[in-house]
C-alpha positions in Angstrom: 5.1 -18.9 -5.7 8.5 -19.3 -7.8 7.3 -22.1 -9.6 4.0 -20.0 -10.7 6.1 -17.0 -11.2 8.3 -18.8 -14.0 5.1 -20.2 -15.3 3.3 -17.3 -16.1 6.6 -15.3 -17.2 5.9 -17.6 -20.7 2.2 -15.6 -21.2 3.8 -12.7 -19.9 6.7 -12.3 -22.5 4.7 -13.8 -25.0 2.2 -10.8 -25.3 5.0 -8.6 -23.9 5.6 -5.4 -26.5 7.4 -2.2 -26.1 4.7 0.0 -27.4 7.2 2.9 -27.4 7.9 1.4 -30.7 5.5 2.2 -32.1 5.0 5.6 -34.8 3.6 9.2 -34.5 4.8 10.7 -37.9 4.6 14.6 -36.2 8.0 15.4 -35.5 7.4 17.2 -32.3 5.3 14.4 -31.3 7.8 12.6 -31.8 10.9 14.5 -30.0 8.4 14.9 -27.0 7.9 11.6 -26.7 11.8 10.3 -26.9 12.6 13.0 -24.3 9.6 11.7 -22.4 11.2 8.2 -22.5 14.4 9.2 -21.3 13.0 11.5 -18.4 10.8 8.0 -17.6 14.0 5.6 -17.6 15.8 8.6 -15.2 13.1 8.5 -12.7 12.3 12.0 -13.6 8.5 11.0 -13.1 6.4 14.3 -13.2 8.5 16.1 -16.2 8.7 12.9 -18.1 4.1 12.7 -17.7 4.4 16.5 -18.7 5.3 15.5 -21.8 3.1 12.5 -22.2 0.6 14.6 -21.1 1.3 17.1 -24.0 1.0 14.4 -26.3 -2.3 13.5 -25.7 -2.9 17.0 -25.9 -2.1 17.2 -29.2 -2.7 13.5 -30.5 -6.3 12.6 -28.0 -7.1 10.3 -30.8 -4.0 8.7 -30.7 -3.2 5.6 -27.8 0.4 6.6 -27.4 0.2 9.6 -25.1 -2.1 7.4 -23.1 0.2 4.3 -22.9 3.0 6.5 -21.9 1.0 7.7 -19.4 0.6 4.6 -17.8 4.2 4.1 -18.0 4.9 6.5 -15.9 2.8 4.9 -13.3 3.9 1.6 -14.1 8.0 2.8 -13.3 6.6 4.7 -10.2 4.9 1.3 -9.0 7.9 -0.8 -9.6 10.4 1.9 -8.0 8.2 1.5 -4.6 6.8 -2.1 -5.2 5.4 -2.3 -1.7 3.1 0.5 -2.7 0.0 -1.0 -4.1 -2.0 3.0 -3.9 -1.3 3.6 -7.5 -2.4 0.0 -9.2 -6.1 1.2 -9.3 -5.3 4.0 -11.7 -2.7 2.2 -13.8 -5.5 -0.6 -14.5 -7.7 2.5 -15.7 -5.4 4.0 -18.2 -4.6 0.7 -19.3 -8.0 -0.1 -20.0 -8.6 2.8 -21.6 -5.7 2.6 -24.2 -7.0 -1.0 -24.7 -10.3 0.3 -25.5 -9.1 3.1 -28.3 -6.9 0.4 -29.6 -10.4 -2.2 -29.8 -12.1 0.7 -31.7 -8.9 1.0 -34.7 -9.2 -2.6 -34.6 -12.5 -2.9 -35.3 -12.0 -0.7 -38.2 -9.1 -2.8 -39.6 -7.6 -5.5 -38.0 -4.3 -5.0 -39.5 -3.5 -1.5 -37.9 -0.2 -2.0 -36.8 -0.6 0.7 -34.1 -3.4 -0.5 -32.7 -2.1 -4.2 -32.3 1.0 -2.8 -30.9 -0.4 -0.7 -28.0 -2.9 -3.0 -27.3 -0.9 -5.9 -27.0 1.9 -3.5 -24.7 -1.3 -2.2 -22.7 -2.6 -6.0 -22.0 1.1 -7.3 -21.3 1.7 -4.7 -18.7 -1.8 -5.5 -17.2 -0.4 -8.6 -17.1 2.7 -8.2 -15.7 1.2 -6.1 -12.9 -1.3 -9.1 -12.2 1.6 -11.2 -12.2 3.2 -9.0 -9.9 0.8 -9.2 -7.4 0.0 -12.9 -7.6 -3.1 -12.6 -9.6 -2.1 -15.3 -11.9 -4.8 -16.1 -13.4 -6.1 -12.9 -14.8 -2.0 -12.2 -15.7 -2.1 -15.5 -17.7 -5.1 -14.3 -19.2 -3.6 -11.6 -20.3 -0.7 -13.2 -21.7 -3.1 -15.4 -24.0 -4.9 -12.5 -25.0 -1.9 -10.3 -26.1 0.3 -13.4 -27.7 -1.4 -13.3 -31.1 -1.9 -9.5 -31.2 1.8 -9.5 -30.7 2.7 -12.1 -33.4 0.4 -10.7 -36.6 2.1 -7.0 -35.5 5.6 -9.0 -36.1 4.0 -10.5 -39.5 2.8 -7.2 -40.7 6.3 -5.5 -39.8 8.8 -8.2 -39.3 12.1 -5.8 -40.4 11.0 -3.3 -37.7 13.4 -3.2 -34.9 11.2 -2.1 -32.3 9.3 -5.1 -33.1 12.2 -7.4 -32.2 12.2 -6.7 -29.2 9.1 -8.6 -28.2 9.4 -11.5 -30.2 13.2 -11.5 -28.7 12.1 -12.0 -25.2 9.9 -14.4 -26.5 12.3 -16.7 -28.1 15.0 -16.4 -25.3 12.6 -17.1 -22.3 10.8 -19.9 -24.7 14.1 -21.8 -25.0 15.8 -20.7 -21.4 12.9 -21.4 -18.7 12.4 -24.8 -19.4 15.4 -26.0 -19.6 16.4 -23.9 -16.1 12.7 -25.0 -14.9 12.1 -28.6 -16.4 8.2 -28.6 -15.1 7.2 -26.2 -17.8 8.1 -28.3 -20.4 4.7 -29.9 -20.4 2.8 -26.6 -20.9 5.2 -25.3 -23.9 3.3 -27.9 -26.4 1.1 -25.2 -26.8 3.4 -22.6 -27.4 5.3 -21.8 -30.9 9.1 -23.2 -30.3 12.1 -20.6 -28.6 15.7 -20.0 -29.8 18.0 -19.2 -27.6 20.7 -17.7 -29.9 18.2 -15.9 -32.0 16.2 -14.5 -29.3 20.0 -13.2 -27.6 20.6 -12.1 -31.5 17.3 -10.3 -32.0 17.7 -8.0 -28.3 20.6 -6.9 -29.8 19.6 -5.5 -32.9 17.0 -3.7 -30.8 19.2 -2.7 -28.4 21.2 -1.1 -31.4 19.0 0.1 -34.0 15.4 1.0 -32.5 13.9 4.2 -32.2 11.7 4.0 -28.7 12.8 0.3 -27.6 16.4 1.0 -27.6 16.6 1.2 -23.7 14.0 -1.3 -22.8 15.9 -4.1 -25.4 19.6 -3.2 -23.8 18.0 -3.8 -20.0 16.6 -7.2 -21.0 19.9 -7.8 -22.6 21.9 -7.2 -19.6 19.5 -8.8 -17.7 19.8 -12.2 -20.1 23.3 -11.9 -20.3 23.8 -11.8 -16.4 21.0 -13.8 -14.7 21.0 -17.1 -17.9 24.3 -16.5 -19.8 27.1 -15.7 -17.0 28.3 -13.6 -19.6 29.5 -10.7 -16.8 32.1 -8.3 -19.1 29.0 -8.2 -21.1 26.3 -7.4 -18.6 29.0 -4.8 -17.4 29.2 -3.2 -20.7 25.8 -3.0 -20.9 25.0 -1.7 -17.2 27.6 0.9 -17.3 26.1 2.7 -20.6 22.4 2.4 -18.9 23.4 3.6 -15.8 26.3 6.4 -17.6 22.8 7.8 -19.5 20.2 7.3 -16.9 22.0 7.7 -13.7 19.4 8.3 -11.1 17.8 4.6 -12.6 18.3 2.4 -9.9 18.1 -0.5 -10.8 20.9 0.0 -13.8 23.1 1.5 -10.6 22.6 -2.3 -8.8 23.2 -4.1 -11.9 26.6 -2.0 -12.3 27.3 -3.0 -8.9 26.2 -6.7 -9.2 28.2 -7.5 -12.3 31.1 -5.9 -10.7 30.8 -8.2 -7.4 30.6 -11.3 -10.7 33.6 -10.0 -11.5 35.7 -10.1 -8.6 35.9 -5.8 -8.7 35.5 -6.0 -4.9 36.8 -2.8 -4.1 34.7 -0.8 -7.2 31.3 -2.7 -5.9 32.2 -1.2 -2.7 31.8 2.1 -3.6 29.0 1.3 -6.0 27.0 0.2 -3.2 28.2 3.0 -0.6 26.7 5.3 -3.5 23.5 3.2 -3.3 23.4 3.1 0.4 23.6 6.5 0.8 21.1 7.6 -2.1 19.2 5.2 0.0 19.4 6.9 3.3 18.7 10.6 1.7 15.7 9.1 0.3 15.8 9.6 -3.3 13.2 8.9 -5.2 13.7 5.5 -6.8 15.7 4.0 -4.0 14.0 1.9 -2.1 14.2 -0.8 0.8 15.2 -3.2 -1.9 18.2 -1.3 -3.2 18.5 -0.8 0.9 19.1 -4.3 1.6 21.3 -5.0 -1.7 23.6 -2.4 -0.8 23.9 -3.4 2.7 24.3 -7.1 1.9 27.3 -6.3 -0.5 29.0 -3.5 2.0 28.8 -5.9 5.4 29.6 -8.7 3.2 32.8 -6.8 1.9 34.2 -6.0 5.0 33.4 -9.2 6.1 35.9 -10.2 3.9 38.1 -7.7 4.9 38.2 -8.6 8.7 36.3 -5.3 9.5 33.7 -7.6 11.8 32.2 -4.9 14.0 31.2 -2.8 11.2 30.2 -6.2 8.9 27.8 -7.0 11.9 26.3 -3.5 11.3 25.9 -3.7 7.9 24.5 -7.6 8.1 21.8 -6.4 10.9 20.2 -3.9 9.0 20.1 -6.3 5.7 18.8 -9.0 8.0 16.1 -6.1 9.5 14.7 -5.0 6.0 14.4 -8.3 4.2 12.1 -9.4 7.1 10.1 -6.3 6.1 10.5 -7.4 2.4 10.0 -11.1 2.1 6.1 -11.8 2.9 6.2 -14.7 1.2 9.4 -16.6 1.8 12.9 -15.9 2.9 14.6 -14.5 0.1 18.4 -15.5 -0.6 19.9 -12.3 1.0 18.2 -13.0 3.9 19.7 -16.8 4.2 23.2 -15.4 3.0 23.1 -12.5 5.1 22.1 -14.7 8.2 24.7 -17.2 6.9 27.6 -14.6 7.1 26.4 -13.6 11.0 27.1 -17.1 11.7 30.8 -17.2 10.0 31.4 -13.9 12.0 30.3 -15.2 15.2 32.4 -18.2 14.6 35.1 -16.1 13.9 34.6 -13.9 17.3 34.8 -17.2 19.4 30.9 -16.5 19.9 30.0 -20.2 19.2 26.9 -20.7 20.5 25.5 -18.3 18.7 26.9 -19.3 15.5 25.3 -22.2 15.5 21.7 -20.4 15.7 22.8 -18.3 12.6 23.1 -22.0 11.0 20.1 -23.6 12.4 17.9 -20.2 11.1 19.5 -20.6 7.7 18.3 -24.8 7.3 14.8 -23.6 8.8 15.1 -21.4 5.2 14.9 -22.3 1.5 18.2 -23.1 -0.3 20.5 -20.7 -2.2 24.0 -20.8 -3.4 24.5 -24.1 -0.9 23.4 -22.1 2.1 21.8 -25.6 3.8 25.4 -27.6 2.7 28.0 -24.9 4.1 25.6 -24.3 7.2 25.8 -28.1 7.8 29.5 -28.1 7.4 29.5 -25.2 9.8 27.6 -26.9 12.3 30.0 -29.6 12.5 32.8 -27.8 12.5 33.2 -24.1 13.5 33.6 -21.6 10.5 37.6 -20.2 10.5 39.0 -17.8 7.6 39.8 -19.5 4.3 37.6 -22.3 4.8 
């Protein structure tokens, strides 16, 4: 699964385009739809599809109410990603965006518009497909939008917005092969990446354009975090998305990630008892993912504070929700979060059960040494500082 998931990210981010770059000259159209965007990136759902809504009121002709529209449903997909109800009707706006877009293009195959939102329509088909596995309609889609994506950046190559797209491109096309070597083989057919220029080109659009200003500073801190290590940068970058948007949560995690990076123990802490308790009221966009991050982080902190009892807690319910959450495979909380158990038990003289918190964690896939230090605590029982 992780193997064809880093595979088809290559279609993926090849056809990938913001299409909220691209232009409605009305200036009301254009005010609704920026306030739109930032209701969307708030998880402000309903008022943000008012407005998209409005648009195509006023614009029927035009694809961008439409697309937006399916953004809305696209962000209330991937804030409850368990819930597949609404994937049905974000195919169908998709589709139909893709088919105004096929009718402009029939009429001249250099409308920037329509080569925009058709290529964003078919990337976030794609993407979805991905999503759920389906990879060979999602690298379908990924061939389909590439070259719609490409001759938009030819027509308007000093358009910001634009950069964002071919920026993803040329980061992922230089960083996943070298982090996943057998991709190599399948990038002979694919135009060549650039590392530097891709990071270079995410910045300018995280700076400078009008509708992909958000969208470019996520990937950004996403790039800077995940490939570059760079944390004070990711930090930066988190704490503006999350200062502007802060019912998002996913920039909320990221603030509290980078700050974990960082070594800012006791400011993660309260990052994540934020998180956790969002969580627990149920607010919209928090979900068992952002659940089990938070209580990952908080029994792992007092963990590492000697706080055991309450660590256990913590640990349980982490351990609890990723075996909800990972259908697939055991994900690397759940092998970490098993992996501290065992430390704890060691460290409560509760030895025989420590050792089946290491045996679970070599039955599971490897992360962050997880299958050496479980081995090593086999041998010899876990103690503090070691």
């Amino acid at each position: 699964m992780k193997k064809k998931s880093i595979l088809i990210i290559l279609f993926i981010v090849a056809g990938f385009i913001d299409a909220r770059s691209q232009w409605i000259q009305d200036p009301v159209l254009h005010k609704k739809i920026l306030t739109g965007i930032d209701k969307l990136y708030n998880f402000e759902f309903d008022r943000a599809d008012s407005d998209f809504t409005e648009v195509v009121r006023m614009r029927p002709d035009h694809p961008a109410g439409h697309f937006f529209k399916a953004m809305v449903l696209w962000e209330r997909i991937i804030s409850n990603f368990d819930d597949e109800s609404q994937d049905d009707e974000l195919y169908k706006v998709l589709d139909v965006v893709i088919e105004m877009c096929e009718q402009r293009l029939d009429e001249n195959p250099d409308d920037v518009t329509a080569l925009f939102f058709n290529g964003g329509a078919v990337g976030f088909r794609g993407r979805l497909r991905a999503n759920r596995g389906k990879w060979i309609g999602a690298a379908n889609d990924g061939v389909i939008a590439m070259p719609l994506v490409r001759r938009a950046y030819e027509l308007e190559p000093n358009n910001y917005d634009v950069l964002l797209g071919i920026g993803i491109y040329n980061y992922y096309a230089s960083v996943v092969p070298d982090k996943y070597p057998f991709v190599k083989p399948v990038m002979i057919f694919f135009p060549k990446g650039d590392r530097e220029k891709g990071l270079e080109q995410l910045r300018q659009a995280s700076e400078k354009a009008k509708y992909a200003k958000v969208e470019s500073m996520y990937f950004l801190m996403q790039n800077y975090f995940v490939y570059e290590k760079d944390f004070p940068k990711a930090l930066e970058l988190a704490r503006k998305l999350n200062a502007k948007y802060p019912d998002n949560s996913m920039f909320h995690r990221y603030v509290g990630r980078c700050l974990v990076s960082m070594g800012y123990i006791s400011e993660a802490k309260t990052v994540f008892g934020e998180i956790e308790r969002r969580c627990k009221n149920q607010q919209l966009g928090y979900d068992t993912y952002d659940a089990r991050e938070a209580y990952y982080y908080l029994g792992k902190f007092d963990f590492m504070s000697g706080k055991f009892d309450t660590a256990l807690q913590y640990l349980y319910r982490s351990d609890e929700l990723s075996r909800k959450i990972d259908k697939d495979e055991p994900s690397g909380f759940m092998a970490l979060t098993n992996l501290i158990i065992g430390n704890i038990y060691d460290m409560q003289g509760k030895r025989q059960y420590a050792e089946i918190q290491y045996k679970k964690v070599l039955d599971m896939k490897e992360y962050d040494n997880s299958h050496k230090d479980s081995e090593k605590y086999l041998a010899v029982p876990y103690t503090r500082g070691k």
